[in-house]
PDB file as gemmi writes it, atoms N, CA and C in Angstrom:
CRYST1    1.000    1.000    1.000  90.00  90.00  90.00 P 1                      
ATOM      1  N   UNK A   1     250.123 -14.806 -54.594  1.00  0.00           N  
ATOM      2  CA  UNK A   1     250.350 -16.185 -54.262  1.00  0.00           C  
ATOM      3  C   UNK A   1     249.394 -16.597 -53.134  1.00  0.00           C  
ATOM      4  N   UNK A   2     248.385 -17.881 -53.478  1.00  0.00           N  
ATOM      5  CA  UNK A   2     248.005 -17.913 -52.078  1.00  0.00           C  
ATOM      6  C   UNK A   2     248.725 -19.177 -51.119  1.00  0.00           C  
ATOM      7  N   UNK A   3     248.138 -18.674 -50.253  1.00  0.00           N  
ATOM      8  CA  UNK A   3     249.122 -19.475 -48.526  1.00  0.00           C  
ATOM      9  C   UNK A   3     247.833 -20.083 -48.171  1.00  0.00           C  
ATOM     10  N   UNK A   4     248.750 -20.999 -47.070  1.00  0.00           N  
ATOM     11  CA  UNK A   4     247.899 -21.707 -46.360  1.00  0.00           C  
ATOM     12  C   UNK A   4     248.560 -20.720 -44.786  1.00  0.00           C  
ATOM     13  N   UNK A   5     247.084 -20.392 -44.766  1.00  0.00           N  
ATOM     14  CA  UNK A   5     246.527 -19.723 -43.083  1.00  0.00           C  
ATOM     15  C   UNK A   5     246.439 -20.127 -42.187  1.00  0.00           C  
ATOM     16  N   UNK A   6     245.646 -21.499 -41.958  1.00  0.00           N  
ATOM     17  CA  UNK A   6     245.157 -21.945 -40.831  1.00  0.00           C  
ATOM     18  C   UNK A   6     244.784 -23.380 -41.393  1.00  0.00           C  
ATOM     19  N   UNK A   7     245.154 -24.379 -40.035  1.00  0.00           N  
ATOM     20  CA  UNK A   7     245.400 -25.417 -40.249  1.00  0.00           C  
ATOM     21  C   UNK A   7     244.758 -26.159 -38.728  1.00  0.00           C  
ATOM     22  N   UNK A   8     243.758 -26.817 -39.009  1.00  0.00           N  
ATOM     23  CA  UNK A   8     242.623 -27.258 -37.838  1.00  0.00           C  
ATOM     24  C   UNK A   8     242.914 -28.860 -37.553  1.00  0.00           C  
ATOM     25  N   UNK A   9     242.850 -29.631 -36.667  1.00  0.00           N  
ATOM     26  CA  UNK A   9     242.986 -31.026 -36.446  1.00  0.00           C  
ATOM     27  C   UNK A   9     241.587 -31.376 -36.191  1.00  0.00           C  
ATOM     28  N   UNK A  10     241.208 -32.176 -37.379  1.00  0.00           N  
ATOM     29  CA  UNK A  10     239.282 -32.509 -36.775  1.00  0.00           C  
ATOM     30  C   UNK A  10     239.204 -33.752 -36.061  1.00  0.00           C  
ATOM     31  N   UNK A  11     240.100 -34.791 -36.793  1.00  0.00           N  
ATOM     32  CA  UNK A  11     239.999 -36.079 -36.007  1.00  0.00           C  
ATOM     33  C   UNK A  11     240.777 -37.369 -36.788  1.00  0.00           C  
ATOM     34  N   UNK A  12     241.077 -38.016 -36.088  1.00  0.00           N  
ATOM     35  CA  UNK A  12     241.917 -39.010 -36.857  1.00  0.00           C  
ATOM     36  C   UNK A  12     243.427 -38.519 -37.458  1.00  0.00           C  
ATOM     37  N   UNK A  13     243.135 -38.694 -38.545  1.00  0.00           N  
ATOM     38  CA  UNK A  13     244.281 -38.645 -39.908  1.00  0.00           C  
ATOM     39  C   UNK A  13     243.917 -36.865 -40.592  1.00  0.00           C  
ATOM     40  N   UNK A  14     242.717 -36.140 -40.454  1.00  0.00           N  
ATOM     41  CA  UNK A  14     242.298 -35.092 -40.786  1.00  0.00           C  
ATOM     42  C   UNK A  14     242.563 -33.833 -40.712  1.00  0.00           C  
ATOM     43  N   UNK A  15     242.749 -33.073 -41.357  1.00  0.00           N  
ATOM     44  CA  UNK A  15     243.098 -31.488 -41.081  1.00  0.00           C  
ATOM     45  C   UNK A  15     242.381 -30.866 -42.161  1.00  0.00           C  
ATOM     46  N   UNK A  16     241.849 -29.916 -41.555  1.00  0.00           N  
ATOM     47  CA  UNK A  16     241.150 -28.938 -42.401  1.00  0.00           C  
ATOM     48  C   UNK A  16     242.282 -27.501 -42.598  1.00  0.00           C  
ATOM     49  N   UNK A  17     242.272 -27.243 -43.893  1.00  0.00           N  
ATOM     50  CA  UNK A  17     243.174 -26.662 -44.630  1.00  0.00           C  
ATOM     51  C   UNK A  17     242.241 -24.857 -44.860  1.00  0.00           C  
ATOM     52  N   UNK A  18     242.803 -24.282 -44.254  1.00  0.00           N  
ATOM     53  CA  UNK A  18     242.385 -23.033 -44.941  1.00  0.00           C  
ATOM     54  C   UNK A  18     243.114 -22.113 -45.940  1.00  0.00           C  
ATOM     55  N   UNK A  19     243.207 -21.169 -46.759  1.00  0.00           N  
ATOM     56  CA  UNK A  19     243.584 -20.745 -47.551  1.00  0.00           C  
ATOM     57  C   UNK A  19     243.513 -19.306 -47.867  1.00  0.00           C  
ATOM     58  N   UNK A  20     244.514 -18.687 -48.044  1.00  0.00           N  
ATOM     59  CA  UNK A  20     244.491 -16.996 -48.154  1.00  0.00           C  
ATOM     60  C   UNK A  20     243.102 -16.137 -49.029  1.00  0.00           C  
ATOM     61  N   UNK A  21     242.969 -16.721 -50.008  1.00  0.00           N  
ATOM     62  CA  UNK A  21     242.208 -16.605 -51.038  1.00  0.00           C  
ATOM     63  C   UNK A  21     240.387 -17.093 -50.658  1.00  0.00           C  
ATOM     64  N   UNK A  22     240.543 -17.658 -49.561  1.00  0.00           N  
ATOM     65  CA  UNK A  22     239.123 -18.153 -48.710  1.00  0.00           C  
ATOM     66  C   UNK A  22     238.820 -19.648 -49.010  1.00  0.00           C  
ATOM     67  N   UNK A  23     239.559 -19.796 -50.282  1.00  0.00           N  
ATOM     68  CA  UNK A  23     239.071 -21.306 -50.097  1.00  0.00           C  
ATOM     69  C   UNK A  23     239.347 -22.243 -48.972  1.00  0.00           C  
ATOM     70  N   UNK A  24     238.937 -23.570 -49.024  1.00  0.00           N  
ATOM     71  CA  UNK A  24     239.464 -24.819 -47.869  1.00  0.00           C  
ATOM     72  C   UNK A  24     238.747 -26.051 -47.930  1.00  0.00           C  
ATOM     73  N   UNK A  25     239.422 -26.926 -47.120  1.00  0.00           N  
ATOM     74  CA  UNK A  25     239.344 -28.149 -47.365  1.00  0.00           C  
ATOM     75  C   UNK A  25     239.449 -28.729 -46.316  1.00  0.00           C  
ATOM     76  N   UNK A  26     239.478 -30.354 -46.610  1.00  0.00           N  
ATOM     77  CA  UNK A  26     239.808 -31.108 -45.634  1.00  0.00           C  
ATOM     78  C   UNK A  26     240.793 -32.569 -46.374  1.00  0.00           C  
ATOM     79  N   UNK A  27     241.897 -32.396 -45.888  1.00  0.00           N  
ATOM     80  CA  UNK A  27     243.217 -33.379 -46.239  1.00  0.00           C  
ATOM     81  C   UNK A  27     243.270 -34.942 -45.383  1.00  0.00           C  
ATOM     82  N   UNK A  28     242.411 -35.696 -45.904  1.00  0.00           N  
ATOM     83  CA  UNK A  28     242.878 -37.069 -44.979  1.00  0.00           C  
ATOM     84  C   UNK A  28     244.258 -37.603 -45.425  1.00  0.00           C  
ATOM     85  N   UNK A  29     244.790 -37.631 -44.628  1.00  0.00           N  
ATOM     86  CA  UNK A  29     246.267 -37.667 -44.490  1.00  0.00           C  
ATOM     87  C   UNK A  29     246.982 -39.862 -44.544  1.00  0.00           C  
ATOM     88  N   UNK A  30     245.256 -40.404 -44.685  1.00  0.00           N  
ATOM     89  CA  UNK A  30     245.231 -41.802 -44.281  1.00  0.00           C  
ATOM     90  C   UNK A  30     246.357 -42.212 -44.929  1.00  0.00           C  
ATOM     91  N   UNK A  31     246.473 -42.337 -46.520  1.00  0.00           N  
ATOM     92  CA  UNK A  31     246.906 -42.670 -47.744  1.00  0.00           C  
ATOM     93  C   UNK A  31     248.074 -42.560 -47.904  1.00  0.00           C  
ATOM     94  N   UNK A  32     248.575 -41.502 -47.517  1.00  0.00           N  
ATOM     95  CA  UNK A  32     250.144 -41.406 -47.218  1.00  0.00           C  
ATOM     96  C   UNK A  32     250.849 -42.307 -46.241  1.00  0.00           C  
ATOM     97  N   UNK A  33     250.171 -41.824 -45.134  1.00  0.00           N  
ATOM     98  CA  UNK A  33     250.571 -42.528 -43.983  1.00  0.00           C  
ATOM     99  C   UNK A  33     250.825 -44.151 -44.043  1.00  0.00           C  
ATOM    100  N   UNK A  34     249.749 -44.742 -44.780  1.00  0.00           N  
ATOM    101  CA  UNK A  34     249.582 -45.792 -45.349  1.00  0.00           C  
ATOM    102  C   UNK A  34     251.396 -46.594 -46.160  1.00  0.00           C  
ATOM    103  N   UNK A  35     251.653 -45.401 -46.639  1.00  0.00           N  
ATOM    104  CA  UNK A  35     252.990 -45.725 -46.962  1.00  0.00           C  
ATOM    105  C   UNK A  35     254.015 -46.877 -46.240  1.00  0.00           C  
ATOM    106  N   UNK A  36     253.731 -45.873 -44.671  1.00  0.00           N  
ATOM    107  CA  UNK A  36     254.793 -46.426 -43.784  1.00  0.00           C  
ATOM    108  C   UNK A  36     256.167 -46.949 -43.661  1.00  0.00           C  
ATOM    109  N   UNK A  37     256.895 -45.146 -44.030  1.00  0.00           N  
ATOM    110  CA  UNK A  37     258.182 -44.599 -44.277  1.00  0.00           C  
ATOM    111  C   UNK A  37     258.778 -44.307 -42.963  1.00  0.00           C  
ATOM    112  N   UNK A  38     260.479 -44.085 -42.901  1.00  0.00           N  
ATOM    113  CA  UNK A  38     260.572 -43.741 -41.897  1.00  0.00           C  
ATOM    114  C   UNK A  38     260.102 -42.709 -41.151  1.00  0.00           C  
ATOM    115  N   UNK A  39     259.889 -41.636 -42.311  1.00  0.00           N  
ATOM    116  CA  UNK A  39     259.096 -40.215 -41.973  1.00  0.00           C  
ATOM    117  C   UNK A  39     257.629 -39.927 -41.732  1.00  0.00           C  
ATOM    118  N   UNK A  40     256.707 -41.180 -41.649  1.00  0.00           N  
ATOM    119  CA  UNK A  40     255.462 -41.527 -41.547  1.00  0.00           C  
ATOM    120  C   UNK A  40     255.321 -42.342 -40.514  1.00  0.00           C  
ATOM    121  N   UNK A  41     256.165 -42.985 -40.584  1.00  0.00           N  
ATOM    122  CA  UNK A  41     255.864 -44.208 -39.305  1.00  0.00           C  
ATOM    123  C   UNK A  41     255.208 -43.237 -37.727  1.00  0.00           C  
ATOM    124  N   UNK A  42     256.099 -42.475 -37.338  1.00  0.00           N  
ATOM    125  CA  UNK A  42     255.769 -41.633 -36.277  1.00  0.00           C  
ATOM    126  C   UNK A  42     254.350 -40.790 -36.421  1.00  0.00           C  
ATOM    127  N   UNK A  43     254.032 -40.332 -36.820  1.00  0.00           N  
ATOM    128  CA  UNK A  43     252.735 -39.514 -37.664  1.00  0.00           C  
ATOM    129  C   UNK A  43     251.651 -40.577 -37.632  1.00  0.00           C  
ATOM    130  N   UNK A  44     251.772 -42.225 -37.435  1.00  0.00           N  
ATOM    131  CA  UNK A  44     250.441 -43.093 -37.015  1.00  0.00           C  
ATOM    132  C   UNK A  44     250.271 -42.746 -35.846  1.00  0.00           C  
ATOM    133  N   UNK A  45     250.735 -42.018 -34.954  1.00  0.00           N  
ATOM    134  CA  UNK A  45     250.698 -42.217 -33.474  1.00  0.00           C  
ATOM    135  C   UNK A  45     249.431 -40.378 -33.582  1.00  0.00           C  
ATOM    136  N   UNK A  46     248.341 -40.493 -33.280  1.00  0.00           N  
ATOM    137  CA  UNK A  46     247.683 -39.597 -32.903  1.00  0.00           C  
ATOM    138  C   UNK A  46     248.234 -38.414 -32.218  1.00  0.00           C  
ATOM    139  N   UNK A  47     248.801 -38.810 -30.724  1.00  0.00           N  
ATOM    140  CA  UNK A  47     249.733 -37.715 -30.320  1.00  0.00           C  
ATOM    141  C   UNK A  47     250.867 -37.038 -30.931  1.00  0.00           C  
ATOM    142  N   UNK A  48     251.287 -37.398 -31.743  1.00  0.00           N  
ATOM    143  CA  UNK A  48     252.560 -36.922 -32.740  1.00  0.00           C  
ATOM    144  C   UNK A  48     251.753 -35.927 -34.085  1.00  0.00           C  
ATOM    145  N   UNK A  49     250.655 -36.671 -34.503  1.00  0.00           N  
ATOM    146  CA  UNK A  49     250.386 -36.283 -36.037  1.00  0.00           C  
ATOM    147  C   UNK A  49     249.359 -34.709 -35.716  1.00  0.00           C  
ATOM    148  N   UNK A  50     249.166 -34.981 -34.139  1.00  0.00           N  
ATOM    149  CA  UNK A  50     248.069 -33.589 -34.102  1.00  0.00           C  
ATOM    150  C   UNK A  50     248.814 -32.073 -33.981  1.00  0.00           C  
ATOM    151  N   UNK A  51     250.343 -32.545 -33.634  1.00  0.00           N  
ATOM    152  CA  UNK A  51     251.344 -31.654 -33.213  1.00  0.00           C  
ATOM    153  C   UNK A  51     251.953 -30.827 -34.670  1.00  0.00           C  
ATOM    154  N   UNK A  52     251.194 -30.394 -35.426  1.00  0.00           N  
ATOM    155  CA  UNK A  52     251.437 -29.522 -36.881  1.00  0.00           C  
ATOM    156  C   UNK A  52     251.674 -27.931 -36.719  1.00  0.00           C  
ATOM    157  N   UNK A  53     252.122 -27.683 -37.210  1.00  0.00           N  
ATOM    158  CA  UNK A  53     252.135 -25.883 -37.307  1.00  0.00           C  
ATOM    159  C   UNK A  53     252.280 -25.340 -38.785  1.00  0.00           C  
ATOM    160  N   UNK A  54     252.507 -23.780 -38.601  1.00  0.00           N  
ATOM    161  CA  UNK A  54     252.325 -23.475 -40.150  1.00  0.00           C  
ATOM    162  C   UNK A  54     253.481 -22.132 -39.751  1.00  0.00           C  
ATOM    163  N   UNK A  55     254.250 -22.591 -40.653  1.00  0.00           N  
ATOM    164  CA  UNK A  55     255.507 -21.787 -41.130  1.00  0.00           C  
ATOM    165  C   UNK A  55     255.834 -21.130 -42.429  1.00  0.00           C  
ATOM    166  N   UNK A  56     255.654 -20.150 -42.834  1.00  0.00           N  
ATOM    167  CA  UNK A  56     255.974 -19.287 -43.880  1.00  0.00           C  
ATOM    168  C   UNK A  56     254.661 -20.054 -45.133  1.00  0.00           C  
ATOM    169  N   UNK A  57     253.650 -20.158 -44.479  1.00  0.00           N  
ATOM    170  CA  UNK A  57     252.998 -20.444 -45.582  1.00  0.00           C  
ATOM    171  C   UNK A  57     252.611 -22.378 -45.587  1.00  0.00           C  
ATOM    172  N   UNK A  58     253.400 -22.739 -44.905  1.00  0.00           N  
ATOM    173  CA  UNK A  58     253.503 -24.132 -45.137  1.00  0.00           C  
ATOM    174  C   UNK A  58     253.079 -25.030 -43.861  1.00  0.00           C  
ATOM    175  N   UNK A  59     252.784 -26.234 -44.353  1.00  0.00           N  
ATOM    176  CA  UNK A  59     251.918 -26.961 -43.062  1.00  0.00           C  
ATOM    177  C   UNK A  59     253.441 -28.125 -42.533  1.00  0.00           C  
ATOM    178  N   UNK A  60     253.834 -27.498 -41.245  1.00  0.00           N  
ATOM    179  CA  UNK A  60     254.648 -28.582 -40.699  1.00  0.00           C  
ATOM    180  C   UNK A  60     254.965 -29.418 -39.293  1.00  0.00           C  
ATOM    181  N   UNK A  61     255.523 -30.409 -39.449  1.00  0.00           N  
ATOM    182  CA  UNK A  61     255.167 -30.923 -38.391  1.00  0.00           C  
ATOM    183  C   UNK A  61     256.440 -31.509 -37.214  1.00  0.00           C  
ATOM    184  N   UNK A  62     256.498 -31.375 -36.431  1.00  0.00           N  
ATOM    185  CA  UNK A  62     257.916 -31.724 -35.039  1.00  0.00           C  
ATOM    186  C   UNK A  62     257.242 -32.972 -34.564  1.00  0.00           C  
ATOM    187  N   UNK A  63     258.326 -33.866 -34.290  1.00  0.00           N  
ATOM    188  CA  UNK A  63     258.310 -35.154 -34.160  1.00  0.00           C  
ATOM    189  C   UNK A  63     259.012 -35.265 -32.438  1.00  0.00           C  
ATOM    190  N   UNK A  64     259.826 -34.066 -32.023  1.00  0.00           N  
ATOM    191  CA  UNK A  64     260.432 -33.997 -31.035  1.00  0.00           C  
ATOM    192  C   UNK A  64     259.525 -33.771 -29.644  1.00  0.00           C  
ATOM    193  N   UNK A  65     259.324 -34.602 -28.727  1.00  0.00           N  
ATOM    194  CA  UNK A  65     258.769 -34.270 -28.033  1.00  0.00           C  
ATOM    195  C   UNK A  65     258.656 -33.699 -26.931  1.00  0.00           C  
ATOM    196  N   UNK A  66     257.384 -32.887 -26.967  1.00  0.00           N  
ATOM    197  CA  UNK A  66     256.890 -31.362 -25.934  1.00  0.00           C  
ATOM    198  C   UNK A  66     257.294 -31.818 -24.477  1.00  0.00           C  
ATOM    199  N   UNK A  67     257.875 -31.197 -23.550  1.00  0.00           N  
ATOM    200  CA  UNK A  67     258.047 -30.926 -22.175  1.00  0.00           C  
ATOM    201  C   UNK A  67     256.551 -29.995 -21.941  1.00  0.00           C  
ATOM    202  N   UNK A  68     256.293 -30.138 -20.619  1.00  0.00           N  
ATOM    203  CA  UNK A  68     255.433 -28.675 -20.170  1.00  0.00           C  
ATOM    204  C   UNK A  68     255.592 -27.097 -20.197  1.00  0.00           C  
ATOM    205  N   UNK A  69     257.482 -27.273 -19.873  1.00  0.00           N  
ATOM    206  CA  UNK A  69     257.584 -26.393 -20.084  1.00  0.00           C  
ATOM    207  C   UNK A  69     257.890 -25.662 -21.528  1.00  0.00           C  
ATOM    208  N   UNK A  70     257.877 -26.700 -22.399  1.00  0.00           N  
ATOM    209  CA  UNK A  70     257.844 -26.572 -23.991  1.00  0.00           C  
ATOM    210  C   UNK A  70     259.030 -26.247 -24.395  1.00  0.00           C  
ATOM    211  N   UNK A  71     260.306 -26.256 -23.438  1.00  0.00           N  
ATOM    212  CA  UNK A  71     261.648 -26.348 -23.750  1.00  0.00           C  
ATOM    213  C   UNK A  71     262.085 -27.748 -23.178  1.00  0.00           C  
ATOM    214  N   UNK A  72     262.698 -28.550 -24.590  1.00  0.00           N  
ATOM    215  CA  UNK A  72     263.152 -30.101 -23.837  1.00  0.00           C  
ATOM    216  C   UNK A  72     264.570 -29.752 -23.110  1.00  0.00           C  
ATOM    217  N   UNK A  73     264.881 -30.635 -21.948  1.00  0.00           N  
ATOM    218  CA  UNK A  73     265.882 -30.779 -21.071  1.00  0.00           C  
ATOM    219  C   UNK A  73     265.532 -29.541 -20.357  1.00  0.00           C  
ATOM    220  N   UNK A  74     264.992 -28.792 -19.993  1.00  0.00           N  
ATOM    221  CA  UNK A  74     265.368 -27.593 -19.442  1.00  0.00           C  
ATOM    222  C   UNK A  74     264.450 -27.525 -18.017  1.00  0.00           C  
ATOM    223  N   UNK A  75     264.923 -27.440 -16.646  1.00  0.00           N  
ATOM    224  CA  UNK A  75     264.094 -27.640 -15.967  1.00  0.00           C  
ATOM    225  C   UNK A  75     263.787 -26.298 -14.869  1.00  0.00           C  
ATOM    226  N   UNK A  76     262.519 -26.416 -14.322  1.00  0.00           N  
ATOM    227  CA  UNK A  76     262.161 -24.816 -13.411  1.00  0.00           C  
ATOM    228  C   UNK A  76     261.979 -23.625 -14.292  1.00  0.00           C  
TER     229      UNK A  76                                                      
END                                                                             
């Protein structure tokens, strides 16, 4: 099965997609977004949409936002 590996933020709406198997790409994300769902609406905001990770294979993304200390409410 291949996975997605690695997952790059180039600019804008963009992510470059890598792939177990070596292939990759680049996903403009404009078109969707374009939608402007409740689950998209947040994801126009640059600071939100660059915040992606990759979990069991899969490209995802937290809408909740980062503290410094990268635990919310939690302080010292």
């Amino acid at each position: 099965m291949i996975k997605l590996i690695k997952a790059e933020w180039l600019y804008d709406k963009e992510i470059r997609l890598s792939f177990s198997d070596g292939s990759y790409g680049v996903m403009d994300f404009s078109p969707l977004l374009s939608k402007k769902t409740a689950m998209t609406l947040p994801l126009e905001s640059s600071q939100y949409f660059c915040r992606f990770f990759l979990e069991l294979g899969a490209l995802c993304s937290t809408l909740r936002p980062f503290t410094l200390s990268g635990v919310e409410g939690r302080s010292g």
